[in-house]
C-alpha positions in Angstrom: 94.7 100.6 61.5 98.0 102.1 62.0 100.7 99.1 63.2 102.7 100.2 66.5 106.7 100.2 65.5 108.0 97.1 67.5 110.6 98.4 70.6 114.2 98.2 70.2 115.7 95.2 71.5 118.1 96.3 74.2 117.2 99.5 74.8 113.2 99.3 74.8 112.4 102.5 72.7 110.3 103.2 70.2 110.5 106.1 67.5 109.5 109.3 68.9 110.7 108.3 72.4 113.7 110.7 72.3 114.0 113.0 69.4 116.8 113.7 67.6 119.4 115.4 69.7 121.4 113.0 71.6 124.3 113.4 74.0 126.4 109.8 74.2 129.1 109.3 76.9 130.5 105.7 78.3 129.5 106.8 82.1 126.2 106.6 83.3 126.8 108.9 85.7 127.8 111.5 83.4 123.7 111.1 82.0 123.0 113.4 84.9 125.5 115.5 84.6 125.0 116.7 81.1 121.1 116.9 81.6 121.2 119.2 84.6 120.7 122.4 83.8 117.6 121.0 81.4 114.2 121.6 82.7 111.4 118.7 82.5 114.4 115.3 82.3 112.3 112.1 82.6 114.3 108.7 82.2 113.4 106.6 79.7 115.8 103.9 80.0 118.3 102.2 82.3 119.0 98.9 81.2 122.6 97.3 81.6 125.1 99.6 80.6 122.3 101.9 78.7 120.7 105.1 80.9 119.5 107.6 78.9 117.3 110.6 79.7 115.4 113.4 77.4 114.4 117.1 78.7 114.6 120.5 77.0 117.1 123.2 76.6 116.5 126.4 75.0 113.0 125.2 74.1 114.8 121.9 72.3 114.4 118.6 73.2 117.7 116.9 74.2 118.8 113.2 75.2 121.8 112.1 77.1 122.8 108.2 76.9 125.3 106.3 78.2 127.1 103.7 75.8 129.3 101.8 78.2 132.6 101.7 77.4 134.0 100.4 74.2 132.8 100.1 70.6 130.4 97.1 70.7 128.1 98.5 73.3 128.5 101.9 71.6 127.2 100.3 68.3 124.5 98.6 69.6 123.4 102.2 70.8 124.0 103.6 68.0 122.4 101.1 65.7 118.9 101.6 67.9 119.1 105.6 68.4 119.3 105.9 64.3 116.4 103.3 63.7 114.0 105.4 65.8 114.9 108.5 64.1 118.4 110.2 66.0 120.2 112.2 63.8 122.2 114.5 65.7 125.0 112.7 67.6 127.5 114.5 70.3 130.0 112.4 72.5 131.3 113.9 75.2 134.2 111.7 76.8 137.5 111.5 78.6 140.4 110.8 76.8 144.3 109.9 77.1 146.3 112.5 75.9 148.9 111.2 72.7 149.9 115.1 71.5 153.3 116.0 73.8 151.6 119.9 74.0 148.3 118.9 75.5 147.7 119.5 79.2 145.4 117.6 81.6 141.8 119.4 81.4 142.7 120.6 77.8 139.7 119.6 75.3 139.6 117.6 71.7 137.5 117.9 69.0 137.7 114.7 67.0 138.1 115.5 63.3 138.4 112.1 62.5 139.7 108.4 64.1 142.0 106.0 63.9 139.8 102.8 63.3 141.8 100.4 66.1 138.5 98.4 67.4 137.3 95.4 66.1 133.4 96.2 65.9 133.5 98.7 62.9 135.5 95.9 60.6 132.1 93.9 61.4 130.7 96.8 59.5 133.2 98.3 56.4 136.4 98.2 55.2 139.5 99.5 57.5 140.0 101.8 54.7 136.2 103.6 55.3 137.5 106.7 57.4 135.8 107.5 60.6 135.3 111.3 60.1 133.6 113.5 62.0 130.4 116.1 60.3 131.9 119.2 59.4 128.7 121.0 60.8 129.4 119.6 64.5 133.3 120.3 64.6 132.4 123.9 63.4 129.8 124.1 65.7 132.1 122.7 68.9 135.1 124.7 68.3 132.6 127.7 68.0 131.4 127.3 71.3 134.7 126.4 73.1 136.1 129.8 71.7 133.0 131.6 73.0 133.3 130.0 76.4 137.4 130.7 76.7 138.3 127.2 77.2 141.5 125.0 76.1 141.2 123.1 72.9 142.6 122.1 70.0 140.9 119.9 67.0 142.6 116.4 65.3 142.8 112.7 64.9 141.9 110.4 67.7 142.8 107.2 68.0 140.1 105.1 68.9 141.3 101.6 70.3 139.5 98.5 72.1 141.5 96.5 74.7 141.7 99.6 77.9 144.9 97.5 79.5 146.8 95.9 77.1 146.6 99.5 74.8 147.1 101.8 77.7 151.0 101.8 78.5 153.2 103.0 81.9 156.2 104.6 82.1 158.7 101.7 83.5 162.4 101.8 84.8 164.4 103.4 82.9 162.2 105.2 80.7 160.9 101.9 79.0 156.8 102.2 77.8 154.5 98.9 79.5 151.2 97.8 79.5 148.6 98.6 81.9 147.8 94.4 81.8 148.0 91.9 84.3 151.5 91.2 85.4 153.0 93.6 82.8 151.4 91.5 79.9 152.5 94.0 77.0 150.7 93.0 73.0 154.3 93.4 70.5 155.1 96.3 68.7 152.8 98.3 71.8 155.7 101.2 72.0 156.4 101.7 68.6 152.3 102.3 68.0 152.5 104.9 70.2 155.4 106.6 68.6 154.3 106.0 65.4 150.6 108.0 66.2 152.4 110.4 68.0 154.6 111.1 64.9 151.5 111.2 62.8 150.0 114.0 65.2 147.5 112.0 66.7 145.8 114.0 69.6 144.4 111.5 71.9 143.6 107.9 72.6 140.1 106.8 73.6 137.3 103.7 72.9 134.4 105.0 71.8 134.8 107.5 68.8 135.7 105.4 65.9 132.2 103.5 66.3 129.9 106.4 66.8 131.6 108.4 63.6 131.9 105.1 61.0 128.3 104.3 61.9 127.4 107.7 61.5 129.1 107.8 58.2 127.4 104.4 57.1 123.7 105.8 58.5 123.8 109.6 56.9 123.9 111.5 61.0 125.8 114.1 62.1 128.4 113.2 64.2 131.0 114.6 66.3 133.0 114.3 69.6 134.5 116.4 72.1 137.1 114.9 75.1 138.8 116.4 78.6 142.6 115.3 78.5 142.2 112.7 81.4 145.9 111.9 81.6 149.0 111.4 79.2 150.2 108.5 77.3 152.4 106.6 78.4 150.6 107.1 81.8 153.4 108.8 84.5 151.3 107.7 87.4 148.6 108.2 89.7 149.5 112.1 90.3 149.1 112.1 86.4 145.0 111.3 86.2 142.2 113.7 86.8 138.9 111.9 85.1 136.9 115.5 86.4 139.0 118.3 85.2 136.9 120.9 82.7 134.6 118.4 82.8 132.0 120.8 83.3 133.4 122.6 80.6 133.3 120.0 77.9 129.7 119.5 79.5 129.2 123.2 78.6 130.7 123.2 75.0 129.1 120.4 73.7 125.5 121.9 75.1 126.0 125.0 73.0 127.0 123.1 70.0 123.9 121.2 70.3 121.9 124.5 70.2 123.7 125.8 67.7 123.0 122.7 65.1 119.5 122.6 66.2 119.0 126.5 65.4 120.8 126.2 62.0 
């Protein structure tokens, strides 16, 4: 007699409960917004941070799942996705803008991360890169040049800590914290120059964990991001978390097709 697989702890699924194409994104909203043009979506969880929904596109079965923000809830995801049998792993995020040439609503395809979290350290080495598949970068900056869009492909840097990371353009050109009452960590500005020089593209939370533990688990990994805002932030007139959303919605749905068919 065949012995049921015991559920995952957080999330509640069992193997066979999703497949193995999954969509990640920190919003739960966004869960809706990448599924809706699927036919047949059915929720299968929504517990704390963690929605996540399956359906079909194209005659494939596709997931989309919220991570929360941030690299431990992002592992914990990922860690239960890959023991009931994801392999196919596309986040679609927003992200701060690092690169000086990059416009709000522009698009970047990770092609590897800067490890800046504290969760992945928990796992391997700093010096384990966090590198992206080749097969999902190909297949994303395939589909954003069939779709037209903005985009360009590089090095994210992945970072926990939203406030005291994220910086503001103060008086007299100086870069500050986001934190309470202008807390700012040292050395802050000269990180940001420093990534800059390197040709870092963009700054977001959730990359560096989904791409080391995809490295560490044998999946196929990759992640695509709207340009949010700029670093250092010039201010409200500055931020647009929607812009080309739909489009990186759109890009990372064809890439997902196109993996599957090859």
């Amino acid at each position: 007699m065949a012995v049921e697989e015991p559920a995952q702890p957080i999330t509640g699924l069992r193997r066979g409960d999703l497949g193995e194409n999954v969509f990640l994104c920190g919003d739960p909203a966004r869960v809706a917004r990448i599924s809706a043009a699927w036919s047949d979506v059915e929720s299968v969880c929504d517990v704390r941070e963690y929605r996540i929904v399956t359906g079909e596109s194209s005659g494939v079965r596709m997931c989309a799942a919220s991570t929360g923000i941030g690299a431990p809830s992002t592992a914990i995801l990922v860690e239960e996705l890959a023991k009931i049998g994801v392999r196919n792993l596309i986040r679609v995020g927003n992200s701060g803008g690092l690169a000086p040439e990059l416009e709000l609503g522009d698009l970047v395809i990770t092609t590897g991360s800067v490890r800046d979290d504290g969760t992945t350290t928990s796992y391997v080495a700093p010096e384990y890169p966090a590198v992206a598949s080749h097969e999902v970068v190909s297949a994303l900056v395939e589909a954003a040049r069939a779709r037209g869009v903005r985009f360009t492909t590089g090095v994210s840097w992945s970072l926990d800590a939203f406030y005291a990371r994220n910086a503001v353009l103060g008086e007299g050109g100086t870069i500050d914290s986001m934190s309470f009452e202008g807390f700012t960590p040292p050395g802050l500005a000269d990180k940001i120059e420093t990534y800059r020089a390197a040709r870092v593209q963009n700054m977001e939370m959730e990359s560096g964990a989904v791409l080391t533990l995809a490295g560490l688990f044998g999946l196929r990994a990759g992640c695509i991001c709207v340009v949010s805002d700029r670093t250092p932030w010039p201010g409200p007139a500055e931020l647009d978390i929607d812009k080309n959303m739909d489009a990186c919605i759109a890009v990372a749905n064809d890439a997902m097709r196109m993996l599957v068919e090859r």
